[in-house]
CHARMM-style PDB file with segment names, atoms N, HN, CA, C and O in Angstrom:
ATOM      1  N   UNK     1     -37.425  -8.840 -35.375  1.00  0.00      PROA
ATOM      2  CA  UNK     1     -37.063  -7.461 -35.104  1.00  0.00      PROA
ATOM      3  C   UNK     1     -35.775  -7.402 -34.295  1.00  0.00      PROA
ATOM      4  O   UNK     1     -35.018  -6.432 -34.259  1.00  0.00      PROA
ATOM      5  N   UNK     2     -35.614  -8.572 -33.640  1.00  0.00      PROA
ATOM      6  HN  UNK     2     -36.229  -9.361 -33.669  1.00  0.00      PROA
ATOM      7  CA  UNK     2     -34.413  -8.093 -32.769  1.00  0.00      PROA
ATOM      8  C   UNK     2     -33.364  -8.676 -33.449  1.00  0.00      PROA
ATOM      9  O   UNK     2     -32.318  -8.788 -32.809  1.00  0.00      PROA
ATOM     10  N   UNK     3     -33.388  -9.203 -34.955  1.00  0.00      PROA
ATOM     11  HN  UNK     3     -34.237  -9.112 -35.475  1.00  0.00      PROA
ATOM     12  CA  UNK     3     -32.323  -9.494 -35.349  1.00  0.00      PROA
ATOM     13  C   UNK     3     -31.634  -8.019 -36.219  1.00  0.00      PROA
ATOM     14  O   UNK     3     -30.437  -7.752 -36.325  1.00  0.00      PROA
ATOM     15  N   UNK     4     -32.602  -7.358 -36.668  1.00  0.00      PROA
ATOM     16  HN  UNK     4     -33.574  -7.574 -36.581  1.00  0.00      PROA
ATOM     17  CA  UNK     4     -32.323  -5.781 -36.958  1.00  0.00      PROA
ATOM     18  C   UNK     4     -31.849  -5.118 -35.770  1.00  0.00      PROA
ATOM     19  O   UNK     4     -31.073  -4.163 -35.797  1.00  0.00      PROA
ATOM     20  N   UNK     5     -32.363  -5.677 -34.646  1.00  0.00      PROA
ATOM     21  HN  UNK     5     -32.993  -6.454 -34.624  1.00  0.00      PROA
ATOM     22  CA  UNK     5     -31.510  -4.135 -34.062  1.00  0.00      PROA
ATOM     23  C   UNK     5     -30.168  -4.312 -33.511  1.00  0.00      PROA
ATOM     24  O   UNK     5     -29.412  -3.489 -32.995  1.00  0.00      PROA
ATOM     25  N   UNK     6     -29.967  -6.200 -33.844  1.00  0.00      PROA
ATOM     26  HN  UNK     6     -30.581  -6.868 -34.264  1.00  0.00      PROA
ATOM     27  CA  UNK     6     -28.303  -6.998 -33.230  1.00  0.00      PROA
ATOM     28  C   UNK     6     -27.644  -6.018 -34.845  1.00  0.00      PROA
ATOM     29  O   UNK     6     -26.692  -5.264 -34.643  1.00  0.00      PROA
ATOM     30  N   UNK     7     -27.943  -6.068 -35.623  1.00  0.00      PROA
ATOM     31  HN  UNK     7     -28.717  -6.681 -35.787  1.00  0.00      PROA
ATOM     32  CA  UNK     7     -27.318  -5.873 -37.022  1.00  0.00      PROA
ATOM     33  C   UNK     7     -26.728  -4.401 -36.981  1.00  0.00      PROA
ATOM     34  O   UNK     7     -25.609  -4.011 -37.312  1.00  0.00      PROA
ATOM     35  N   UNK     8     -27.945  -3.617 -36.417  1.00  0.00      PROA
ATOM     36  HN  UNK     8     -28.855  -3.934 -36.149  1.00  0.00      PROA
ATOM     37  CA  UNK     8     -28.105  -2.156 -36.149  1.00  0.00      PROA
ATOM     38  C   UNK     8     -26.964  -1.719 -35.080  1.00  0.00      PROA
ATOM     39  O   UNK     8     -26.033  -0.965 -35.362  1.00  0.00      PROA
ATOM     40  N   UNK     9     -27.103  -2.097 -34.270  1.00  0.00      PROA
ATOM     41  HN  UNK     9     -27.859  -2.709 -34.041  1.00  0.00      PROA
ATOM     42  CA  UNK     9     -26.161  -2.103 -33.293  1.00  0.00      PROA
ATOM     43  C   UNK     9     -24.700  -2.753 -33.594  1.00  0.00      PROA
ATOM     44  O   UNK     9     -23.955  -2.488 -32.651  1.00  0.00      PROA
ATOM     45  N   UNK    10     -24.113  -3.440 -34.501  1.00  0.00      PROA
ATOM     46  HN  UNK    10     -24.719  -3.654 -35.267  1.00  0.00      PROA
ATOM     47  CA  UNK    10     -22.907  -4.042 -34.914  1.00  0.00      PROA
ATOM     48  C   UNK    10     -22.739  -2.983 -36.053  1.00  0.00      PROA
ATOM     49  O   UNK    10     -21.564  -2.696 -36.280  1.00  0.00      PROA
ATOM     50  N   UNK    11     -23.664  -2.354 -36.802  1.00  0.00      PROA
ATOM     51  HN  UNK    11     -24.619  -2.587 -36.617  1.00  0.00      PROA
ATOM     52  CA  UNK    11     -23.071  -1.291 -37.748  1.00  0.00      PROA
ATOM     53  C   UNK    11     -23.137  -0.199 -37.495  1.00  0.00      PROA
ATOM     54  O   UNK    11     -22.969   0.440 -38.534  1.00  0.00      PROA
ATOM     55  N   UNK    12     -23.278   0.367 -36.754  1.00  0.00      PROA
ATOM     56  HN  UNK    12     -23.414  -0.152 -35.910  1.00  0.00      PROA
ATOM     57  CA  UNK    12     -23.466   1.794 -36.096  1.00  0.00      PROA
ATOM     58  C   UNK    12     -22.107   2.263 -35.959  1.00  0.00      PROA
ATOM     59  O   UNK    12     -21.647   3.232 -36.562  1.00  0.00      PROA
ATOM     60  N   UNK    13     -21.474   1.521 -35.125  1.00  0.00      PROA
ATOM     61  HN  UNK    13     -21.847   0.733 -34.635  1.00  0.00      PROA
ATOM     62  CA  UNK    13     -19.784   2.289 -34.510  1.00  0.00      PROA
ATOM     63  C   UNK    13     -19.358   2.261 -35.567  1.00  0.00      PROA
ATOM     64  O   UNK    13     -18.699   3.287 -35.733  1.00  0.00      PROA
ATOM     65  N   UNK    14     -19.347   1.238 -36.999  1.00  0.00      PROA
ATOM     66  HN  UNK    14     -19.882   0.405 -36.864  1.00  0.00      PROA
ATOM     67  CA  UNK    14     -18.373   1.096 -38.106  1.00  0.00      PROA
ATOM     68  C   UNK    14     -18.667   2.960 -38.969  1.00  0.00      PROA
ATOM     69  O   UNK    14     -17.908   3.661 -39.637  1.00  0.00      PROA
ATOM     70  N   UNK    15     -20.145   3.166 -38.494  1.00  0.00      PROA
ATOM     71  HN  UNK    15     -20.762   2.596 -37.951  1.00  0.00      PROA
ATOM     72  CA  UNK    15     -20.445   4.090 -39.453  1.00  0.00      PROA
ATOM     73  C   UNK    15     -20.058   5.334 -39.091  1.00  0.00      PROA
ATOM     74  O   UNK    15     -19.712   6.246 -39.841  1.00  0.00      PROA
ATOM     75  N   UNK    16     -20.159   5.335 -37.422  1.00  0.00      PROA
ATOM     76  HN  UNK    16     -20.440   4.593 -36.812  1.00  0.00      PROA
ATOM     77  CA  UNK    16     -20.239   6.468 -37.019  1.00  0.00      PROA
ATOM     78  C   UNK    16     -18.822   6.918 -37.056  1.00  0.00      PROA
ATOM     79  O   UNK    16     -18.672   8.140 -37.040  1.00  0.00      PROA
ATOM     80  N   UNK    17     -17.398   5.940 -37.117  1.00  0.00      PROA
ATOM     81  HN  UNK    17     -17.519   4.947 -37.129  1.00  0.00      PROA
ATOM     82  CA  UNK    17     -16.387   6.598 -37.053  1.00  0.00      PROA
ATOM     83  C   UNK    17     -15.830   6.941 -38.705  1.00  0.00      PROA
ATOM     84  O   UNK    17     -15.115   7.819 -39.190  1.00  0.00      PROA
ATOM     85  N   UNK    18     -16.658   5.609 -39.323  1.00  0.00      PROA
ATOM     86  HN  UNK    18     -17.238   4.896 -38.930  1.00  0.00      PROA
ATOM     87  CA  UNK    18     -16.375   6.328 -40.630  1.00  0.00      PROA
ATOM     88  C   UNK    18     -16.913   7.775 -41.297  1.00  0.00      PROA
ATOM     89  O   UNK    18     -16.524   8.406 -42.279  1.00  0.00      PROA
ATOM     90  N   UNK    19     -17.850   7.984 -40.439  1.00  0.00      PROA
ATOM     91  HN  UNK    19     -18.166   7.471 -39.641  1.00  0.00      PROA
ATOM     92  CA  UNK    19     -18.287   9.733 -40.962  1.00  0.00      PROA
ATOM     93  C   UNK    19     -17.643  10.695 -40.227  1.00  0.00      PROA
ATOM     94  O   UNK    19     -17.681  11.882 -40.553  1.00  0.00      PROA
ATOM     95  N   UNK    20     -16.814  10.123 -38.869  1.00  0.00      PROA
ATOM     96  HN  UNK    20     -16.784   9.160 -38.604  1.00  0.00      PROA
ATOM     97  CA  UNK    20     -16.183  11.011 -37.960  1.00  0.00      PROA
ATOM     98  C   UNK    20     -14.716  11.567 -39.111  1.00  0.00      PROA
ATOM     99  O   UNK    20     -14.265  12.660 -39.451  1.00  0.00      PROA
ATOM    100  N   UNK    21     -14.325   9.917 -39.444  1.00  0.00      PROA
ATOM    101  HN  UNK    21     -14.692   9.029 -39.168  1.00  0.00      PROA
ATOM    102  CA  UNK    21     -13.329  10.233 -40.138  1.00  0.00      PROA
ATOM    103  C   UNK    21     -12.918  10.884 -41.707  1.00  0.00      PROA
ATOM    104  O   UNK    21     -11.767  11.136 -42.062  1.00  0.00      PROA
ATOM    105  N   UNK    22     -14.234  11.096 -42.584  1.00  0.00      PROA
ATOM    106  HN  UNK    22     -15.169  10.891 -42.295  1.00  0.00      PROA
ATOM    107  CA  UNK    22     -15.006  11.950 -43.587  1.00  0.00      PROA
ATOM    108  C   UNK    22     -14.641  13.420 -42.841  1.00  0.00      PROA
ATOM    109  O   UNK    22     -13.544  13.977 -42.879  1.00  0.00      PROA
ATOM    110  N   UNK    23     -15.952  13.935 -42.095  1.00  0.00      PROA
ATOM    111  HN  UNK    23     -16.843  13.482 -42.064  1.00  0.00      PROA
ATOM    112  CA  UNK    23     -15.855  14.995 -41.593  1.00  0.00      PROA
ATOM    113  C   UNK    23     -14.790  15.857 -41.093  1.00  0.00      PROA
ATOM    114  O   UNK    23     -14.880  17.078 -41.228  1.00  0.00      PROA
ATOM    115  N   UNK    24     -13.388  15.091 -40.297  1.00  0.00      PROA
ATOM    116  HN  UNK    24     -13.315  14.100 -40.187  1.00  0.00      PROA
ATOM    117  CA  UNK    24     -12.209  15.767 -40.193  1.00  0.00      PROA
ATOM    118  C   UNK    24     -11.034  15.524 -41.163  1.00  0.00      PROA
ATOM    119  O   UNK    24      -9.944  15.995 -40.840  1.00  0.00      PROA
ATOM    120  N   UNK    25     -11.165  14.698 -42.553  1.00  0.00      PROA
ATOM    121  HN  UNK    25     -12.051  14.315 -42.815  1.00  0.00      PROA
ATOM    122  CA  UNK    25     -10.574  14.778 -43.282  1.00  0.00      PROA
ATOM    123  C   UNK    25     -10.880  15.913 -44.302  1.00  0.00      PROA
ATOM    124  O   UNK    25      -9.934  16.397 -44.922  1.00  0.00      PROA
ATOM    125  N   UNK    26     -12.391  16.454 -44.553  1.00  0.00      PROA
ATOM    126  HN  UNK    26     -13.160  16.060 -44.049  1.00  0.00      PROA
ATOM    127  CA  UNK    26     -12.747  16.934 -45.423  1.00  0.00      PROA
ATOM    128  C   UNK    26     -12.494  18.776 -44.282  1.00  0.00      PROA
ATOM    129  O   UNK    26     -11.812  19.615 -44.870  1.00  0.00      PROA
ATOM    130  N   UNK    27     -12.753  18.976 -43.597  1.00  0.00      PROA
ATOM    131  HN  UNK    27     -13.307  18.294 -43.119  1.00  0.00      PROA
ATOM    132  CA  UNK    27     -11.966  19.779 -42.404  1.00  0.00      PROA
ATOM    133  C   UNK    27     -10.774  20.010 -43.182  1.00  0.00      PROA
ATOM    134  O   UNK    27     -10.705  20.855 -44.074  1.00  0.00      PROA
ATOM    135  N   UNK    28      -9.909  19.302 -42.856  1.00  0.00      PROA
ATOM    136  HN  UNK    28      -9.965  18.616 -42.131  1.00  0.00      PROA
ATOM    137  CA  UNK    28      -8.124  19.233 -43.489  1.00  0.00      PROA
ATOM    138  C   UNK    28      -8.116  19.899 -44.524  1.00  0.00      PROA
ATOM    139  O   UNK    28      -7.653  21.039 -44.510  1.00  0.00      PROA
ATOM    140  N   UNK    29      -8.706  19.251 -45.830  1.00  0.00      PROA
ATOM    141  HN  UNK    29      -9.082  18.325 -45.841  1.00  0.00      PROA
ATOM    142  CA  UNK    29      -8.453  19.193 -46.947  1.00  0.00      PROA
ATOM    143  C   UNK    29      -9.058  20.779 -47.490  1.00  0.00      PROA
ATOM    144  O   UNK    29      -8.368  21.425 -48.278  1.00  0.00      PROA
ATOM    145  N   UNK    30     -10.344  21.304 -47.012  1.00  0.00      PROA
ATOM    146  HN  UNK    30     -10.905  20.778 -46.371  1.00  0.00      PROA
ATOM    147  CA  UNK    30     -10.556  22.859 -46.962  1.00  0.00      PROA
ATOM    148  C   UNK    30      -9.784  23.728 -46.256  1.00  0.00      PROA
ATOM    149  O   UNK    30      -9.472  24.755 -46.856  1.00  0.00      PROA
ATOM    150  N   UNK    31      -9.418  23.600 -45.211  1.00  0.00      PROA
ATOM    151  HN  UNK    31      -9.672  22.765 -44.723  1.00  0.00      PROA
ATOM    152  CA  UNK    31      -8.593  24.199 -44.435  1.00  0.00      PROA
ATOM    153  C   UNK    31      -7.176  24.407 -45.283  1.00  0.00      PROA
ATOM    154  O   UNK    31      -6.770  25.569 -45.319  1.00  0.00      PROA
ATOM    155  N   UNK    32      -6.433  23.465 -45.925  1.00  0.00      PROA
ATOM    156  HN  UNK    32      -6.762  22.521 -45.897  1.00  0.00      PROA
ATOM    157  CA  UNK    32      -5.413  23.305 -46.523  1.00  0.00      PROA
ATOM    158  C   UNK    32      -5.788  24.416 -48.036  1.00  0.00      PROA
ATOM    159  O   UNK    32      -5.110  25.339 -48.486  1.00  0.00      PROA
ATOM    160  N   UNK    33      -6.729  24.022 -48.376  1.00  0.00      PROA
ATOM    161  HN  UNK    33      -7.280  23.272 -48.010  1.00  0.00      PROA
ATOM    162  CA  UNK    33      -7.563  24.800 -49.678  1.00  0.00      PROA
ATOM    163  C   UNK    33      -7.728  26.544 -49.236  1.00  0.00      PROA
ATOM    164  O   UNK    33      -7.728  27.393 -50.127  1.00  0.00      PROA
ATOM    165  N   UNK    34      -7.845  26.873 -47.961  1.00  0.00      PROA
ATOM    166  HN  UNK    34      -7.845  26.183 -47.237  1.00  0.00      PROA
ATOM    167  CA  UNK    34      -7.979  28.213 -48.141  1.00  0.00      PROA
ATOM    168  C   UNK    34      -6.398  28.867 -47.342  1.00  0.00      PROA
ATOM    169  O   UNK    34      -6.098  30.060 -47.372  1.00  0.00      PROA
ATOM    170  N   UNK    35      -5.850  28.165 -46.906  1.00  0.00      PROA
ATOM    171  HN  UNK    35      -6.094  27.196 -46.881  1.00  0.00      PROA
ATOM    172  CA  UNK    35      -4.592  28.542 -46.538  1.00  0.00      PROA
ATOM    173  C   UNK    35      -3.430  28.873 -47.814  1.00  0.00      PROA
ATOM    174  O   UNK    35      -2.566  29.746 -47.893  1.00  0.00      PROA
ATOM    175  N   UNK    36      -3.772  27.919 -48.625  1.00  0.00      PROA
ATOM    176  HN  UNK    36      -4.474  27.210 -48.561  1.00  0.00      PROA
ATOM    177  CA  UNK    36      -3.105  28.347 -50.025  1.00  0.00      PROA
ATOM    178  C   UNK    36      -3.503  29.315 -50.333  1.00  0.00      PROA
ATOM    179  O   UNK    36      -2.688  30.221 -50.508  1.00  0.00      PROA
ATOM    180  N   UNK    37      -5.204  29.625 -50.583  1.00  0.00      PROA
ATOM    181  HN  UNK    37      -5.866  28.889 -50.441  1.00  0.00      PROA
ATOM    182  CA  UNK    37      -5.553  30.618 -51.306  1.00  0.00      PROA
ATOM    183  C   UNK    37      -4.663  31.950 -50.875  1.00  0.00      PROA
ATOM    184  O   UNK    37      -3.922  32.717 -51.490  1.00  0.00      PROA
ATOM    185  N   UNK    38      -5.087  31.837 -49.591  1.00  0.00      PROA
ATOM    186  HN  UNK    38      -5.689  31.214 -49.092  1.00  0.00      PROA
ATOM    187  CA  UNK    38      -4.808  33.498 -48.526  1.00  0.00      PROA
ATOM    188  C   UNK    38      -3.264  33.898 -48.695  1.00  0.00      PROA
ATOM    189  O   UNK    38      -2.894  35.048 -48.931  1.00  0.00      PROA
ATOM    190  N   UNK    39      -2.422  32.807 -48.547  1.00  0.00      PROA
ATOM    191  HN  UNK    39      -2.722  31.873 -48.356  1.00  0.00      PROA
ATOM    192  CA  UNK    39      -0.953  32.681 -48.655  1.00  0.00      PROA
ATOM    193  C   UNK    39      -0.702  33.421 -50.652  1.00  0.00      PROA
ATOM    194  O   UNK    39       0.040  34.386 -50.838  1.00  0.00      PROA
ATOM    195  N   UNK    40      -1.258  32.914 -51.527  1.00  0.00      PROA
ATOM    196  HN  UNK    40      -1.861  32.130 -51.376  1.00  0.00      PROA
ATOM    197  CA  UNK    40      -0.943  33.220 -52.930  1.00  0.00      PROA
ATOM    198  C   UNK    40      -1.622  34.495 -53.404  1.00  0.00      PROA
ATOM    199  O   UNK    40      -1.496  35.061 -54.490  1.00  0.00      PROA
ATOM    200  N   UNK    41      -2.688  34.963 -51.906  1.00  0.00      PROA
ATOM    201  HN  UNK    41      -2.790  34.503 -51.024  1.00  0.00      PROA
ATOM    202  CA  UNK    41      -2.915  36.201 -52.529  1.00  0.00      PROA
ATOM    203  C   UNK    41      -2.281  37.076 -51.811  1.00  0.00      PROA
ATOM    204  O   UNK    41      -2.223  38.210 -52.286  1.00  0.00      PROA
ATOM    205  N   UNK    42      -1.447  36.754 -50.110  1.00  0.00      PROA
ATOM    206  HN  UNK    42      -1.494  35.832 -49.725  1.00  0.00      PROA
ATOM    207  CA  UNK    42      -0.494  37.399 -49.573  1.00  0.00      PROA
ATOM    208  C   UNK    42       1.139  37.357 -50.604  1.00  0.00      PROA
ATOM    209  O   UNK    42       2.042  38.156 -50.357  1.00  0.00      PROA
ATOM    210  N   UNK    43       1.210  36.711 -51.289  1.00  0.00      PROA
ATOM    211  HN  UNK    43       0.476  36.062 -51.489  1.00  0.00      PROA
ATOM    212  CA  UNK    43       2.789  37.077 -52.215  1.00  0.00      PROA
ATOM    213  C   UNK    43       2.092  37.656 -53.150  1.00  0.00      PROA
ATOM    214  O   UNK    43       2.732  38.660 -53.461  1.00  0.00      PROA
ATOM    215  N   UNK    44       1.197  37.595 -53.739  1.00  0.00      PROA
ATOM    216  HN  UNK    44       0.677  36.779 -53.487  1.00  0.00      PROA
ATOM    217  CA  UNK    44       0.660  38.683 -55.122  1.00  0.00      PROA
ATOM    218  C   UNK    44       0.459  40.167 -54.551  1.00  0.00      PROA
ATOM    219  O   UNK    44       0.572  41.166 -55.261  1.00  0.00      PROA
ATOM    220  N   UNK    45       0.092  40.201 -52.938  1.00  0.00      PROA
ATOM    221  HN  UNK    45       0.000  39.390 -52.361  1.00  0.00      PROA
ATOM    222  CA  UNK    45       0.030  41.588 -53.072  1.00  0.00      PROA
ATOM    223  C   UNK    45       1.573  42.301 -52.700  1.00  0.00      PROA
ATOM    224  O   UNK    45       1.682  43.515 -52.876  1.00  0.00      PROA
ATOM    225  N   UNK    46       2.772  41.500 -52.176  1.00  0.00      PROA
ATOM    226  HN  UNK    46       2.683  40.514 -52.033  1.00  0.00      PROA
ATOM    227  CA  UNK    46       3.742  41.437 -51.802  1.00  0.00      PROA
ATOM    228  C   UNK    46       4.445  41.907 -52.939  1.00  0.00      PROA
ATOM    229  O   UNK    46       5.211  42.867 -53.009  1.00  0.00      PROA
ATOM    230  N   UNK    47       3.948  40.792 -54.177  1.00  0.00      PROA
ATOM    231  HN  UNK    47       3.326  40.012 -54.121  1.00  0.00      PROA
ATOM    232  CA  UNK    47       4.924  41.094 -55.534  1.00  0.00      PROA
ATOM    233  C   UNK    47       4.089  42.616 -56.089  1.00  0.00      PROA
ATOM    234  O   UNK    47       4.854  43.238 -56.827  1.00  0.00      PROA
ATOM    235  N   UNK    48       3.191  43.090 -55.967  1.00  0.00      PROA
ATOM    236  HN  UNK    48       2.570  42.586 -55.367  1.00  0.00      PROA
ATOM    237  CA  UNK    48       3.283  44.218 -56.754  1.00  0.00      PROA
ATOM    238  C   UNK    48       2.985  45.378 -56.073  1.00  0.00      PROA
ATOM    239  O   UNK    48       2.521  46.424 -56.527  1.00  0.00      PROA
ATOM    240  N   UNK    49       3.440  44.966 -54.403  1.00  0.00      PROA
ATOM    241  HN  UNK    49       3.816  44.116 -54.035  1.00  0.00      PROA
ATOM    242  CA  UNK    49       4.001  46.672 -53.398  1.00  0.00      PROA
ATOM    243  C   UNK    49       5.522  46.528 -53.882  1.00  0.00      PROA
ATOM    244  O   UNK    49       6.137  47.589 -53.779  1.00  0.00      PROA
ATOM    245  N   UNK    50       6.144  45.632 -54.304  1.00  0.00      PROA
ATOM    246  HN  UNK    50       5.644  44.770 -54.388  1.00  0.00      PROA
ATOM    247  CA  UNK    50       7.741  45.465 -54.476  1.00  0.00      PROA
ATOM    248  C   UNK    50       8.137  45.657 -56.127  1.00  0.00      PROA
ATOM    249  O   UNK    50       9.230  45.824 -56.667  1.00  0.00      PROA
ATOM    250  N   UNK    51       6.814  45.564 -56.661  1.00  0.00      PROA
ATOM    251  HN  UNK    51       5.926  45.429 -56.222  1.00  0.00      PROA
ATOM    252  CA  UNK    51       6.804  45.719 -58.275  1.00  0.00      PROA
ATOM    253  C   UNK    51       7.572  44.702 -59.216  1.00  0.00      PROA
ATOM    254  O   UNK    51       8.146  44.845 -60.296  1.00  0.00      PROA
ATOM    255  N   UNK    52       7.430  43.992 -58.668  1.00  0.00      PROA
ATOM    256  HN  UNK    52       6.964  43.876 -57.791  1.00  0.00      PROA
ATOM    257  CA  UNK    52       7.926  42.979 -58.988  1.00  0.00      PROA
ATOM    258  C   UNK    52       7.002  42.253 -60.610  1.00  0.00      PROA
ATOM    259  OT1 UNK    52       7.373  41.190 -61.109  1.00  0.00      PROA
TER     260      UNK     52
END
């Protein structure tokens, strides 16, 4: 048992920053996703108060 929890304990930090680093990439990558959106529906309403 205590060779599971030496194992447990050596993979933990690998995991935990790899989900840290998941979680604020996937952050980014929505964040980036609705900033476009808001931005392409701010020039569409731009282009047709200007009638464009």
């Amino acid at each position: 048992m205590s060779d599971f929890l030496a194992v447990c304990a050596v993979l933990l930090p690998t995991v935990a920053v790899g989900l840290l680093f998941w979680f604020i990439m996937r952050a980014i990558i929505r964040s980036d996703k609705t900033e476009r959106k808001v931005l392409a529906k701010y020039e569409a309403e731009e282009r047709a108060r200007r009638g464009m």
